[in-house]
C-alpha positions, 0 to 999 in steps of 0.5 A, spaced: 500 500 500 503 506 498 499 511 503 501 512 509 494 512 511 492 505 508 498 502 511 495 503 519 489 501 517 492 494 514 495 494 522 489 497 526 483 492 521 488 486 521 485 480 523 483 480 530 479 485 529 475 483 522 473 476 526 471 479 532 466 483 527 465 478 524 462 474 530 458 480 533 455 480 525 453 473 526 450 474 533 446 480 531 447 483 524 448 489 521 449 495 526 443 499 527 446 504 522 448 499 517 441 496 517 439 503 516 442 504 509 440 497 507 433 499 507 433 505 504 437 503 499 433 496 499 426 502 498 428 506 493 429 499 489 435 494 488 432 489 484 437 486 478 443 492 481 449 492 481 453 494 488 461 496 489 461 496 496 468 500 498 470 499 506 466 493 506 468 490 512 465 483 513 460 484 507 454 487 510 452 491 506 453 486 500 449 481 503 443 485 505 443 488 497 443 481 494 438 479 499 433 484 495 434 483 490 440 486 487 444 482 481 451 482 484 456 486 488 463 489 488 467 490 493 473 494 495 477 494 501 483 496 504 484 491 510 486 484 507 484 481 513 476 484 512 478 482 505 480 475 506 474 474 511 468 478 507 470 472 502 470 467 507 463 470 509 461 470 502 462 463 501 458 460 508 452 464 505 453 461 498 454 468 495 461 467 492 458 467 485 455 474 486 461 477 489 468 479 486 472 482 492 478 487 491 484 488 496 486 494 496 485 503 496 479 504 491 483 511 490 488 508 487 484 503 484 478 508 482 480 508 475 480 500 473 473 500 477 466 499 473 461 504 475 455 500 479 448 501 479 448 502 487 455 505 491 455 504 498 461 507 503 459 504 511 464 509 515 469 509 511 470 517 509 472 517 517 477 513 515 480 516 509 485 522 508 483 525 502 476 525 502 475 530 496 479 524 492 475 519 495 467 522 495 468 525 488 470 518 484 466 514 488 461 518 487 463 519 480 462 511 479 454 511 482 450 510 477 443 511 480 444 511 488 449 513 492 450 510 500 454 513 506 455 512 514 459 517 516 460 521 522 456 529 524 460 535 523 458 537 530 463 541 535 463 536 540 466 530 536 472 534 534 476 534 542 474 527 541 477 525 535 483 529 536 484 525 542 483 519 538 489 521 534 493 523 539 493 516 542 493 513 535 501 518 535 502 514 542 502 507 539 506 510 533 500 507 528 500 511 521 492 510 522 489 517 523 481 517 523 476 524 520 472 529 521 471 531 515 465 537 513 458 535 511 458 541 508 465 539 503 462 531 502 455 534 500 458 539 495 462 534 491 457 529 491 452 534 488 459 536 483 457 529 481 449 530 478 447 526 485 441 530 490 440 527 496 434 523 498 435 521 505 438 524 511 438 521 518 441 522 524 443 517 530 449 520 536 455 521 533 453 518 526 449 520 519 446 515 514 445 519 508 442 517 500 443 521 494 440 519 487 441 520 480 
C-alpha cells in the first residue's frame, strides 16, 4: 500500500479485529446504522443492481443488497484481513458467485473500477485522508444511488477525535481517523449530478442517500 494512511489501517483492521466483527455480525447483524442504509437503499429499489461496496468490512452491506434483490456486488477494501474474511463470509452464505472482492485503496484503484448501479461507503470517509479524492470518484462511479455512514460535523466530536489521534501518535500507528465537513462531502457529491434523498441522524453518526 503506498499511503501512509492505508498502511495503519492494514495494522489497526488486521485480523483480530475483522473476526471479532465478524462474530458480533453473526450474533446480531448489521449495526443499527448499517441496517439503516440497507433499507433505504433496499426502498428506493435494488432489484437486478449492481453494488461496489468500498470499506466493506465483513460484507454487510453486500449481503443485505443481494438479499433484495440486487444482481451482484463489488467490493473494495483496504484491510486484507476484512478482505480475506468478507470472502470467507461470502462463501458460508453461498454468495461467492455474486461477489468479486478487491484488496486494496479504491483511490488508487478508482480508475480500473466499473461504475455500479448502487455505491455504498459504511464509515469509511472517517477513515480516509483525502476525502475530496475519495467522495468525488466514488461518487463519480454511482450510477443511480449513492450510500454513506459517516460521522456529524458537530463541535463536540472534534476534542474527541483529536484525542483519538493523539493516542493513535502514542502507539506510533500511521492510522489517523476524520472529521471531515458535511458541508465539503455534500458539495462534491452534488459536483457529481447526485441530490440527496435521505438524511438521518443517530449520536455521533449520519446515514445519508443521494440519487441520480
Amino acid at each position: 500500500m503506498p499511503c501512509s494512511q492505508c498502511q495503519g489501517i492494514e495494522h489497526e483492521f488486521g485480523e483480530r479485529e475483522a473476526r471479532a466483527q465478524l462474530r458480533r455480525y453473526r450474533r446480531r447483524g448489521p449495526s443499527g446504522t448499517t441496517r439503516e442504509l440497507i433499507e433505504v437503499l433496499v426502498r428506493l429499489g435494488v432489484e437486478g443492481c449492481s453494488v461496489l461496496d468500498i470499506g466493506g468490512g465483513v460484507g454487510a452491506v453486500q449481503h443485505g443488497l443481494l438479499a433484495a434483490g440486487a444482481g451482484g456486488a463489488r467490493s473494495v477494501d483496504a484491510s486484507r484481513a476484512y478482505s480475506e474474511i468478507a470472502r470467507e463470509e461470502s462463501e458460508r452464505r453461498g454468495l461467492t458467485a455474486r461477489i468479486e472482492s478487491t484488496h486494496g485503496d479504491f483511490v488508487s484503484l478508482a480508475e480500473s473500477i466499473t461504475p455500479a448501479d448502487v455505491v455504498t461507503l459504511d464509515r469509511v470517509l472517517c477513515c480516509y485522508h483525502d476525502v475530496r479524492t475519495l467522495v468525488s470518484a466514488s461518487a463519480a462511479r454511482a450510477r443511480r444511488l449513492y450510500g454513506l455512514v459517516y460521522p456529524r460535523d458537530v463541535w463536540w466530536l472534534r476534542p474527541a477525535f483529536a484525542l483519538g489521534n493523539l493516542i493513535l501518535r502514542l502507539r506510533r500507528s500511521s492510522f489517523r481517523i476524520f472529521l471531515h465537513p458535511t458541508a465539503v462531502v455534500e458539495r462534491l457529491i452534488a459536483a457529481e449530478g447526485l441530490r440527496p434523498t435521505y438524511l438521518r441522524s443517530h449520536g455521533m453518526w449520519q446515514v445519508a442517500v443521494f440519487r441520480a
